[in-house]
C-alpha positions as CSV (number, residue, x, y, z in Angstrom):
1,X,-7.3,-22.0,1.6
2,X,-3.7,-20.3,0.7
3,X,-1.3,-23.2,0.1
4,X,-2.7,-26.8,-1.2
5,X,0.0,-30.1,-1.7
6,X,-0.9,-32.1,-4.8
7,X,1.1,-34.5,-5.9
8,X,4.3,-33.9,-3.6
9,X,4.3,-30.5,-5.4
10,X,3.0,-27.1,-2.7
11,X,0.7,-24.6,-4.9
12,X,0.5,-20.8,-3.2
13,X,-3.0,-19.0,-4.2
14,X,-3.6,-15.3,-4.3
15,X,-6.5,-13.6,-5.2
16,X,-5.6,-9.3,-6.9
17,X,-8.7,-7.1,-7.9
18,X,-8.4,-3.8,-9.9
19,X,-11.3,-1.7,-11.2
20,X,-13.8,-4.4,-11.8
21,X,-11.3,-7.2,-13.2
22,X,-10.9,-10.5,-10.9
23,X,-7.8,-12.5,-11.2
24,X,-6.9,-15.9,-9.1
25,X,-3.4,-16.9,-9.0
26,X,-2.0,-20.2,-8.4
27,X,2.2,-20.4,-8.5
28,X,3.4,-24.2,-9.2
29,X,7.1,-25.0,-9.4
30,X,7.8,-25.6,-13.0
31,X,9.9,-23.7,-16.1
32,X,8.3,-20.2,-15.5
33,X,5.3,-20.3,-18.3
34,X,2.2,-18.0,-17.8
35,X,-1.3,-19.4,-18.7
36,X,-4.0,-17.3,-18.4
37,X,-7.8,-18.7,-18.6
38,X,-6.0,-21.7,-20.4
39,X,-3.5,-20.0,-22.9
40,X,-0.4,-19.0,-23.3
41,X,0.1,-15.8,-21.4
42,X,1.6,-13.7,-24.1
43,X,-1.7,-14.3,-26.6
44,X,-3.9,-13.8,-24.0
45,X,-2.6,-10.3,-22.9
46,X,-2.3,-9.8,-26.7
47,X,1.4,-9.9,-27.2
48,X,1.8,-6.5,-25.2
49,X,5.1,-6.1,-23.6
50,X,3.6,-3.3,-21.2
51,X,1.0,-6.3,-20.0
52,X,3.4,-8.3,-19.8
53,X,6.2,-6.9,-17.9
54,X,3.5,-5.3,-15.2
55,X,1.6,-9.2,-14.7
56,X,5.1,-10.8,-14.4
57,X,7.0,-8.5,-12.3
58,X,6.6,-9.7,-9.0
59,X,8.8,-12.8,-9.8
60,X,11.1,-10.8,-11.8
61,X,12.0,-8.6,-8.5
62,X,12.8,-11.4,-6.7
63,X,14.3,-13.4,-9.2
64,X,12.1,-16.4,-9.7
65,X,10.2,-15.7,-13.0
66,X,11.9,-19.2,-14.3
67,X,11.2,-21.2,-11.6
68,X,7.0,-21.3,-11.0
69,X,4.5,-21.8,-13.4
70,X,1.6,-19.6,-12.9
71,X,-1.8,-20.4,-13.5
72,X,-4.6,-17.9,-13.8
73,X,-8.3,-17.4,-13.8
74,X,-9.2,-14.2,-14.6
75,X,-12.8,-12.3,-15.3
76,X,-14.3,-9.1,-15.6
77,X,-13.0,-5.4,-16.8
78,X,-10.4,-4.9,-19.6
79,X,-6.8,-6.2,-20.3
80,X,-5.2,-3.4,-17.9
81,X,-7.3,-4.5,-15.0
82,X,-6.6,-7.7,-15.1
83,X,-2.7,-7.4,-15.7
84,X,-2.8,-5.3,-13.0
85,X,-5.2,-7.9,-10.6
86,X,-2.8,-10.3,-12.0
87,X,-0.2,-8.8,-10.3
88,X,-1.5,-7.8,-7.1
89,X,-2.4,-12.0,-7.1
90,X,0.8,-12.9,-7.8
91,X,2.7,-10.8,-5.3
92,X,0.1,-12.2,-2.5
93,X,0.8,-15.5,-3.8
94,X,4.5,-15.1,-3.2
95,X,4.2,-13.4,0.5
96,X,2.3,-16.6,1.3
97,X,5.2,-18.7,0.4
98,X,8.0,-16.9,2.4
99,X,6.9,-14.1,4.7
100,X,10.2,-12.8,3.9
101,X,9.3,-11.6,0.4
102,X,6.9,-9.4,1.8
103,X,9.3,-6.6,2.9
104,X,10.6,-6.1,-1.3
105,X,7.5,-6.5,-3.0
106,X,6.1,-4.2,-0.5
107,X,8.8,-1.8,-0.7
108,X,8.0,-1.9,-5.0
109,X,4.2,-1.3,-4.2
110,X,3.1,-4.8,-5.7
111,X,1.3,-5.7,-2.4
112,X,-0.8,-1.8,-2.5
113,X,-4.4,-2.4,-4.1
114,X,-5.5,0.3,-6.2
115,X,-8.9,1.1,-5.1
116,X,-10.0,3.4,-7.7
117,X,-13.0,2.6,-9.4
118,X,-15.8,4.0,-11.8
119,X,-17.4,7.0,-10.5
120,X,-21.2,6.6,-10.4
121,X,-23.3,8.4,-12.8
122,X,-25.5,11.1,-10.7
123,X,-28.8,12.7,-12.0
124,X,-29.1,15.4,-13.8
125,X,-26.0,14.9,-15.0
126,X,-24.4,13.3,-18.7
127,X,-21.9,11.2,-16.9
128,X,-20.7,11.3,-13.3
129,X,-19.5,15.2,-13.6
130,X,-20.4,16.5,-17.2
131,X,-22.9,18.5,-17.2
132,X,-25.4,19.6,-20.0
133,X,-24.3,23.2,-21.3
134,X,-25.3,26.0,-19.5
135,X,-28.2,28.1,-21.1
136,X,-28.7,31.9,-20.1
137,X,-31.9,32.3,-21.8
């Protein structure tokens, strides 16, 4: 379910995944606060402007970063996963809102998700490519 009506107010969901962080968006009309896992957005991505600027610039690009609240669950990974998942949520959110913000924030790369993840460890090996030192002798 992508859109929900509660209380003559329309909520847009989007799910955004990077490395192994999970982040579920929902975008409310409101004043443009971020709460993430129930506080303020700014403590929970530790006051970081970098964090900051990358989780909230989808609505920044289109020009509505005072006009939704945005609500968010996240889990799993580090704070730059999950400002990134964060993102790729939000701009899904918005291209369920009006198709027609799907041709910027996919022209900005905001819709793109980065599929890199950990490299498995192999054996015989330290990590996934370090190998013990090579002895001659």
């Amino acid at each position: 379910m992508t859109i929900l009506t509660k209380n003559s107010k329309t909520i847009y969901l989007g799910t955004g995944r990077r490395k192994t962080s999970i982040a579920r968006v929902k975008l409310v009309p409101g004043s443009g606060k971020l709460i993430i896992n129930g506080l303020p957005g700014e403590s929970y991505l530790q006051f970081s402007p970098n964090y900051l600027r990358v989780s909230c610039s989808p609505l920044k690009t289109l020009g509505l970063n005072k006009e939704y609240d945005t609500y968010v669950t996240t889990e799993g990974g580090g704070l730059t996963g999950q400002a990134n998942a964060i993102r790729l949520g939000l701009a899904r959110a918005l291209c369920r809102m009006n198709p027609e913000n799907r041709i910027t924030l996919k022209a900005e790369g905001f819709l793109t998700r980065d599929a890199r993840i950990k490299e498995r460890k192999k054996y015989g090996l330290r990590k996934a490519r370090k190998a013990p030192q090579y002895s001659k002798r």
